[in-house]
Every structure is written in C-alpha cells, then in structure tokens.
N, C-alpha and C positions, 0 to 999 in steps of 0.2 A: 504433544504430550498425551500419553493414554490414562484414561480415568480406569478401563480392566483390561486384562490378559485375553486379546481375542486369539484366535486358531492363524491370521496373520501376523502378529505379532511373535506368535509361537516359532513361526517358518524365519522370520526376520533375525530372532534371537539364535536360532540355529545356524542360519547363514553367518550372521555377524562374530559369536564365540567360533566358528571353525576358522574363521578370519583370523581372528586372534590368535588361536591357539597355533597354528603356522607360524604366523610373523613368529613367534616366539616360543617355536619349537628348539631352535639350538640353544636358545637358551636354557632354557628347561632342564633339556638333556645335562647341559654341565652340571646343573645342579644337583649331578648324581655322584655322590661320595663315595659309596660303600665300596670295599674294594670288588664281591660280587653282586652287581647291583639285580635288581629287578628289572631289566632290559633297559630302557631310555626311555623315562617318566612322559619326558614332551613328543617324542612318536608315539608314542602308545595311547597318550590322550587325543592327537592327532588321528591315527587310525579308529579309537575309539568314535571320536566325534563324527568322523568324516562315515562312516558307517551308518549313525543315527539319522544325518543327513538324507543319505541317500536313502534310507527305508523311506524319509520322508516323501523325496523327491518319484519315487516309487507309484505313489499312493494318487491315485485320479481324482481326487476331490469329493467321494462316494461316501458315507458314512453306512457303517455297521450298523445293523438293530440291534444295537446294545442297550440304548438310553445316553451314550454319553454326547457329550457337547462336542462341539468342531475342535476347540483346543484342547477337551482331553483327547480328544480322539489322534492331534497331530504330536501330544504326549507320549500316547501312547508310542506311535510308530516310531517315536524317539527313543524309546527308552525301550523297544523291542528290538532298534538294529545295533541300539549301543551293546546289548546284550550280544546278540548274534556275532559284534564285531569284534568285543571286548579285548584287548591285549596288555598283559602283564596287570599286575594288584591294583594299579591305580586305573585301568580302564575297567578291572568287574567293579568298582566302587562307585565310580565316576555312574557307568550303569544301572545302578541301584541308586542312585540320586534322583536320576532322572524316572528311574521305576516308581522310586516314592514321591514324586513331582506330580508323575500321570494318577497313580490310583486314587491320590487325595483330588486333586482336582479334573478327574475323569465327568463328575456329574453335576460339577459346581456350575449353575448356569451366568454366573458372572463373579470372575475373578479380581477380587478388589484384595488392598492391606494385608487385612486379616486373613482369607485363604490364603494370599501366597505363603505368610509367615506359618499357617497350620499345615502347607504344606511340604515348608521348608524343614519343620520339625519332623515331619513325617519322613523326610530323606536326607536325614541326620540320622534317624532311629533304624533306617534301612541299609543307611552306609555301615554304622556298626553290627549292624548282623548281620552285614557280608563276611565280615572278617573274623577268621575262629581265637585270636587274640590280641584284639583291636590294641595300638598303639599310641599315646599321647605325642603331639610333637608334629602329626602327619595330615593329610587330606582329614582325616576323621578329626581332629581339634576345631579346622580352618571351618566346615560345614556345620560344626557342634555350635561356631562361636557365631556365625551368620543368622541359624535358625534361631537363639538365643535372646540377640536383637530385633531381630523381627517381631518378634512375642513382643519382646518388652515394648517397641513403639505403641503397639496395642491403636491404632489407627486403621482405619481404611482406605485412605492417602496412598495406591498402589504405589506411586515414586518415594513416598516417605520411607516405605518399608527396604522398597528396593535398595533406596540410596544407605538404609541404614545395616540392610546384609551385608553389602558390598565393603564398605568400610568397616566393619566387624571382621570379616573375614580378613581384608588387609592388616587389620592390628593383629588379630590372631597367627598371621603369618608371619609376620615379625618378629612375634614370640616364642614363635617355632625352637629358634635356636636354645632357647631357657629350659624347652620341656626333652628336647634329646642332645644330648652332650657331645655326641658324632657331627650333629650339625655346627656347634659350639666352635668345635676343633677347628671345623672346614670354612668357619666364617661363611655358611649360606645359610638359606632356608628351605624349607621343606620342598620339591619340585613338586608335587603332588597338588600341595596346598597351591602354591603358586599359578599353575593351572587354572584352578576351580577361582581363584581371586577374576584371571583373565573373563571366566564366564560367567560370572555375578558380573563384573564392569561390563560385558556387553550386554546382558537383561538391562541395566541403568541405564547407558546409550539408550535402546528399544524403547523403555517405559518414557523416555525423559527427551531423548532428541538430547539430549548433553555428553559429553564424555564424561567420568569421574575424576573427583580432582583431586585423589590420593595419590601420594607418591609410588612409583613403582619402589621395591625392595632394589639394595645396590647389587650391581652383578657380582657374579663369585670372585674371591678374592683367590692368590694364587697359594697352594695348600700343597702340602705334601699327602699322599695318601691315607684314607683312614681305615685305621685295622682293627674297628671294632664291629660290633655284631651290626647287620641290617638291619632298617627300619622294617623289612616286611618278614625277617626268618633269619635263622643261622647262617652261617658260612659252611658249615658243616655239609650241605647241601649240593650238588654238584648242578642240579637239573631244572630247570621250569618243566611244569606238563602242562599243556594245556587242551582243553577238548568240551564241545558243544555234547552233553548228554539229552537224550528223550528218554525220560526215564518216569515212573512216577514217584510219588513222594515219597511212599513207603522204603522203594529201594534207595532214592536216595539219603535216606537217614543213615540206612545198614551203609551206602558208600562213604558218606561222612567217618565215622567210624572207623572204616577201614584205611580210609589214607590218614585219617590224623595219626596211625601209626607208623606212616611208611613218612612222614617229612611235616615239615612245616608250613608256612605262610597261603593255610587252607582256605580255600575262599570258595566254595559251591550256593550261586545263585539263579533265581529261576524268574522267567516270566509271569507264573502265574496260568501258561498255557502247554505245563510237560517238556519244555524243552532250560534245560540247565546248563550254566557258564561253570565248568570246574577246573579250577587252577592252584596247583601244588609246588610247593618245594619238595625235589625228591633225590636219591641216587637210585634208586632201582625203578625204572621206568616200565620197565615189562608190568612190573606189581602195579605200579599208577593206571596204567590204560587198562589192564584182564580186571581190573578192580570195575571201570566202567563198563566194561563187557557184561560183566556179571551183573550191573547193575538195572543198564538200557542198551540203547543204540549210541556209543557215541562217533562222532564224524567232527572234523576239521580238526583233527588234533597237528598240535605244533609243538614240538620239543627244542628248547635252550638250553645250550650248555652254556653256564654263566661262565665260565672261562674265559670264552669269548667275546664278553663282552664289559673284560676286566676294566681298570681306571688306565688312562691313556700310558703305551707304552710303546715299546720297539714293535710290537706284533700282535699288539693288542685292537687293533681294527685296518681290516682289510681298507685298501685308500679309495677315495671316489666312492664310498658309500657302498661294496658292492657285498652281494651274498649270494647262495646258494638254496635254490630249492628241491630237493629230494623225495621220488615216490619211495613208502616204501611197505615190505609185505609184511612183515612182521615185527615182532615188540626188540628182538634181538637187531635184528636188521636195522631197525630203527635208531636202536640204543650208539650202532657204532657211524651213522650219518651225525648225530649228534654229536658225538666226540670230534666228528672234524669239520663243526662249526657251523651244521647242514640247517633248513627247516624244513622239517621232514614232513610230509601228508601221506595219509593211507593209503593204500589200495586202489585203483578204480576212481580216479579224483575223476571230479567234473569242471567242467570249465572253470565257474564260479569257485570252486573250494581252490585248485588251484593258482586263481586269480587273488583272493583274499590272503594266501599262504606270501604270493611278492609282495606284495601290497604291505602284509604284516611284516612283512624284514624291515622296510623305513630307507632300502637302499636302490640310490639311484640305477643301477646296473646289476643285473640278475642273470644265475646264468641255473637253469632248469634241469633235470637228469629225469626222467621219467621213467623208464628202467624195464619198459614194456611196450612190442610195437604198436599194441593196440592204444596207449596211452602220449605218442607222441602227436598224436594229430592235436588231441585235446592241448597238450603241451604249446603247440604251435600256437591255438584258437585265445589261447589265454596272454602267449605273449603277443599277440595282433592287440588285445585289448588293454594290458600295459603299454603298450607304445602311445595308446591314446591319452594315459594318466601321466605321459614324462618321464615311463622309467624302461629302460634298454633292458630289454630281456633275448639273450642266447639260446638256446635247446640242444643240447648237446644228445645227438640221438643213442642215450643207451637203451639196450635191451636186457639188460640181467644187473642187478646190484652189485657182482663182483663188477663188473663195466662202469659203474659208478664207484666205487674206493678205489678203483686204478686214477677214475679223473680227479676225485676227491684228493688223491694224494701229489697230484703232481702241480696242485694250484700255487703260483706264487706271487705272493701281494706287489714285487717288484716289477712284475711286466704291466705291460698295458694290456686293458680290458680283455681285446681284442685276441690277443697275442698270446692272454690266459686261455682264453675260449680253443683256441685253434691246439696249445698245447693238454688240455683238458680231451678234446673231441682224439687225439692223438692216439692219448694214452687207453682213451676205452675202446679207438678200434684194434689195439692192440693186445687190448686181452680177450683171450678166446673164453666162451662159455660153455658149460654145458648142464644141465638139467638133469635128473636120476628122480624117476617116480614110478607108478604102479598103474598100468592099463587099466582105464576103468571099462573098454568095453572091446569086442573084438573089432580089428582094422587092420588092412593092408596096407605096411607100410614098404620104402624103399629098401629097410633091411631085413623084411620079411614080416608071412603074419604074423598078428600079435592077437591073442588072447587074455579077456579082464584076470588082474591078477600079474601078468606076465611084468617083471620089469622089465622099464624101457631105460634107455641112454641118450638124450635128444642133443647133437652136439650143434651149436646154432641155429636152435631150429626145428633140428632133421634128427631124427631116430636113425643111431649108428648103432645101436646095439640092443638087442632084445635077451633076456634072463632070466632065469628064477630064482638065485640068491642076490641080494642086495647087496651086500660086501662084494660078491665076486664081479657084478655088475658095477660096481663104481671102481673098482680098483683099476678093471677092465677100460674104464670109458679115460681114465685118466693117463693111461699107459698109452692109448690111441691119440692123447691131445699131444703129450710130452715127446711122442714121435718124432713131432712136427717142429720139438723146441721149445725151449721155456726153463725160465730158472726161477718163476717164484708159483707158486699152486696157494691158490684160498680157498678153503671148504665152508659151506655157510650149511652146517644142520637145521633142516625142519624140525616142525613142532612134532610130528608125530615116528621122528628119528629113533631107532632102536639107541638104546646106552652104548656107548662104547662106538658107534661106528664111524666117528670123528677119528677116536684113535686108531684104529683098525687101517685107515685109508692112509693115516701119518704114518705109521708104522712100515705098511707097505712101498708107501712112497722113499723115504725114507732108506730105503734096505734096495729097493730096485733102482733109484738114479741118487745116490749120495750128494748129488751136487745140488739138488734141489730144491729150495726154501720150501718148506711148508708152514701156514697159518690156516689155523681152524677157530670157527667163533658159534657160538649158539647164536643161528638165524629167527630160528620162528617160526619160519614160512608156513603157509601151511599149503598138502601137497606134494610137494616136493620134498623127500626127505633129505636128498643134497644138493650143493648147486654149488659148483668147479668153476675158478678160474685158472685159467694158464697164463701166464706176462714171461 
C-alpha cells in the first residue's frame, strides 16, 4: 500500500488503466447509441491512453530544469502524449484530465489525500473547458462526481481519497442514464464515463494492492436504434475533423470563433507548450482545416465521415475490423477520401504521422494509398511498424489520387482482406493519370524544351505535352489518354484553377467522345491546376 503518489507509481497506474481499458474496449464501443456516434468511445480512449503511455515509455528517466518532481514530471508526459494522441471528444477530455492531474501536481513534493482530491478538482474544471457545450450525463458528470468526493473525504489517507473517487465516479455512472434520456431509451450508460470509472479502479489497484469492489454497470441491453440528438453534437453534422495545431493563443482564440460557426462538438485544447488538440463537428471540411492554416501549423489531421460509422447494420462496418488510410493534397481531395469512409493524412506524411493515422482507425487490417512515389517508401516503413503492434497493413502503390477513388470505389466488405487488397491494387493500375501545371523553370524534357510559365501535360510521370493555354493543354492531354481507351474521365481542379475550367474540359470531353463518363470535383491541390483520370 502506498502512503504518496510516487513517479513509479505514476508509470504502474498507466500500465495498469491501459490494461483495463483493452480488456474492455468492445465493450465500450457498444456503449455507443447515437445513431452518428463520435467514433468508438472505447478505441479512442484506447488509442488515447496507449499514446500517453508511450510518451511515457519514451522518456529515459532525465528530469527537465523545471522544478518539477519525478511524478509530475511522468504527469506530465502523460498528459502531453494523451494530447498529441487524442481521438474523438472523449480522448481530447480524457487529455485534459490527465493535463489538470500534471499541472496541479507538477511541484507537489509529496502526493498524499488532499493533493490528489485538489487535483482531481483541477481536472474536472479542465475537462469542462475542453468542451464548448459541456453535457450532463457524460465523462464530465462521472469526473465532476469523483473530484467531489475526493474534497469531501477531506483526509490525507491517499487510498481513502482514492477508494472514495472511484466509487463516486461508479455511482455517478449509473446515473448517467437519469441525466440524458438517449441513454434511458438504450438502457446503458455513458461509455465515456465508463472508461474513466475503469482508470480511477486502476489508481485504487496502484494506491491499495486491492481491486475495487464495486459492481461493474450491467452490459448493454438489446435496443433498437436511437434517433435523438448526440451526446457530443447534432446529427446535423456529417464530419469529424480532427488536427494537432502549433498555433499561439492569440490565433487560437480567433480559430475558436471561427469553427464554432462552421459545426459543433468544439473542443480546442492545448499543452500549455503551443501545440493544440482541435476537434470539430463539421460538413464543410475545406473551412475546418484553411481555418487552422490561417491560424498555425496544423499536421496529423484525420477526417471521419460518421456515416460510417453508423449503429450496426448491413454495411455499416467493413468485417475483420478493417479500414483505409489515405494521403491526401488538398481540403477538396480530402473531403471526397472521407466520403468513401477513408482516414485521410496530409501531404508529405512521415513515418510516425502515418503510423498514428492506422493505429487511429482501431482496425485490425489496414490497407494504405499513398498517392505519391515519393511517399510509398514511407508508406511501406510504417506498415513494417504496424505489423509489429498486430495490425496487417497493405500499400496499395498509388501515385495520383484519381488511382486512389478507382481503388476506393471498388472495395467490397464481402471478399477477403486479401482479395480486397489485390482487387483495389487492380483497379488503380488501371487507371491512367496525368498532371496539368505550369513550368516553374527552364528543362529539357522528352517532349521538348520547356520554359518557366510554359504549360506542361505530365502523363505518368513523363511530360507528353508542352503549351501555353491551359484549356487547350488539358483538353489536349486528355484526348492523347482517351486514344488509348477509357470510358470514365475524373478531373480533380486545383486550388489555383482558373473558374470555369472544370467545365470547359466537360464540355469538350463531352462533344469529342459522347460515350464518355465524365466526373469533375474541386480538388485543392495546390500546383497542379488539374489532375485526369482515365478508367
């Protein structure tokens, strides 16, 4: 039995809650009613915790000249990788727990009673200023009701306080179903709260050498769908965004602001060290992310379409857990990976962003598009490192995002993994690409020199055609693809695409091979003002 909270302890209680929250992650997950839920409460606290962890596991035993103690110090890197790793509303909150855990007892030189309970208050009070319209009913009740009891023991008894969170937090869960009426209906309670009960019972383990000897909540009962509003936002909503910002405070306040217009279940929270957890309900996603442009740097963005991840149906979850991860260049580009159920990463991913993008799906079998040669090696290096966490990842080697919605569209939940993969790799050698942009400097190419300014037509690759109007150059490069064959044409316009030249290329296409599907979409990209598929 421990008399304070030492900085081993801290590492034990990390180990032991990520234990937990495993074993009884499918659980969890069912506990998710809404018909568009907030991803799966019990992955997401999972990838949450399992992040916190490893910041920890990171850390060589060295202490910062900060002033603080061993266990703020193992707080801290808690509560920086839960940040860093955060997924869906209840992993930035769960974050912000463990943030107000570290900064109160960052400099406490011995952790007894009365600290943990001031600083259980203090991440109660930082759970709800994560949230811009906090909820009763939810993870914020369950932590409200923990920190609560803690106070009132009014002891120094570290296990009295402990023992008396934990079982607070378990009443308070119980209750759950009394204070939102959704849960009422679905006969469960809150998965959120549920969670945080499992890691308060493993601090009591830690502090006490005991298990706790409250009843778990019964499991879900069997329920017909519920079709009222979500615990974290409207239905109204089509989209998660989510994205790591370095931004400073000032902008972050003006990006607050700005997405509380574009959606709901706003949650922008920070370390304390410039770098910001922002996660929105949104439909317009291009406005969510150029919102973060405008505000810092943001990187590891992940985009959900909650369609996908409706209440269980005919085709409402791909089987064997599996999902898709997607590079992609722009907010357009982005927007239509999302619609067919993609996790989308920016640009230029690096091993690690990459890695954290599988990892954050929750599924056992992963299959990658990269959509860049330079970006397939990385692609590669990230599934070597998944293989080592248990989870089967593919690389399906595209080079251009139209080569991804050919494999994106031909995925069916009914074959095996295997069998997807091979009909996926199929479909994108089979559509040909090609690239329309503007010479930035002079080179001799194989279809002649080219001077800055000049459009080029790069078909695979290789610059098939060199011009100086852009319309007449894409219409050109598209007539040279369709040569070869093809009955469906996709146009994906850049960010810096004249008006009109989406239509302009429809139009032509259109009047020159009648037989030809054509689909145009606002891309993004930036660069490239178009970029051609042929199927």
């Amino acid at each position: 039995m421990l008399e304070t909270l030492d900085a081993a302890a801290v590492r034990r209680w990390c180990a032991s809650g990520l234990t937990a929250l495993r074993a009884h992650q499918g659980e969890i997950d069912e506990l998710n009613v809404y018909p568009v839920p907030d991803g799966d409460t019990g992955t997401n606290l999972v990838l949450t915790f399992t992040s916190a962890q490893q910041a920890l596991a990171m850390d060589l035993g060295t202490l910062p000249d900060d002033g603080h103690t061993p266990h703020g110090h193992a707080l801290r890197l808690m509560a920086r990788g839960a940040l860093l790793g955060a997924r869906g509303n209840s992993g930035v909150i769960l974050s912000q727990i463990l943030r107000g855990l570290a900064d109160t007892l960052a400099a406490v030189p011995a952790v007894r009673g009365r600290q943990l309970a001031d600083a259980l208050a203090d991440a109660s009070a930082a759970a709800y200023a994560a949230v811009a319209r906090p909820v009763e009913g939810t993870l914020l009740s369950v932590v409200a009701a923990a920190a609560h009891a803690a106070r009132r023991t009014d002891s120094d008894d570290l296990r009295a306080v402990a023992r008396a969170a934990a079982e607070a937090a378990a009443h308070a869960l119980a209750r759950t179903p009394e204070q939102l009426p959704e849960l009422a209906r679905a006969g469960v309670v809150d998965a959120g709260g549920r969670g945080l009960c499992l890691l308060l019972d493993a601090l009591v383990e830690v502090v006490t050498g005991e298990s706790p000897a409250q009843p778990a909540p019964a499991p879900p009962a069997r329920r017909a769908p519920v079709t009222a509003v979500r615990e974290s936002g409207s239905d109204v909503y089509a989209y998660e965004v989510q994205y790591l910002l370095d931004a400073d405070d000032e902008a972050v306040a003006r990006l607050r602001a700005e997405l509380s217009t574009l959606g709901d279940s706003l949650a922008v929270v920070g370390d304390g060290t410039g770098t910001w957890n922002v996660h929105v309900h949104v439909n317009d996603i291009g406005a969510a992310v150029e919102a973060g442009v405008v505000a810092g740097r943001p990187h590891r963005i992940t985009v959900t379409r909650f369609a996908d991840q409706g209440a269980p149906g005919p085709q409402a979850r791909l089987p064997e857990g599996r999902a898709a991860v997607v590079v992609a260049t722009g907010a357009g580009i982005a927007e239509l990976f999302a619609a067919e159920g993609a996790v989308v990463v920016p640009a230029n991913p690096s091993t690690g962003e990459l890695l954290d993008a599988i990892r954050a799906t929750g599924a056992a079998r992963v299959v990658v598009l990269p959509n860049d040669p330079n970006t397939q090696s990385v692609a590669s290096a990230a599934a070597r490192e998944a293989h080592g966490l248990g989870v089967k990842v593919s690389v399906v080697p595209t080079r251009s995002p139209v080569q991804a919605l050919a494999a994106l569209a031909v995925r069916d939940p009914k074959r095996r993994f295997e069998d997807d993969v091979i009909a996926m790799a199929e479909a994108a050698g089979a559509c040909r690409y090609a690239e329309v942009c503007h010479a930035a400097r002079e080179a001799l190419t194989v279809a002649g020199p080219a001077r800055p300014g000049d459009v080029l037509a790069l078909v695979e690759g290789e610059v098939h055609l060199i011009g100086q109007d852009l319309v007449d150059t894409c219409t050109a490069v598209v007539d040279r693809m369709l040569g070869g064959g093809g009955e469906l044409v996709t146009l994906l316009c850049g960010a810096d695409a004249p008006a009109g030249l989406a239509d302009r290329v429809r139009a032509y296409v259109e009047g020159a091979w009648p037989f030809v599907e054509v689909q145009a979409y606002e891309g993004g990209q930036p660069h490239y003002p178009l970029l051609v598929g042929v199927e």
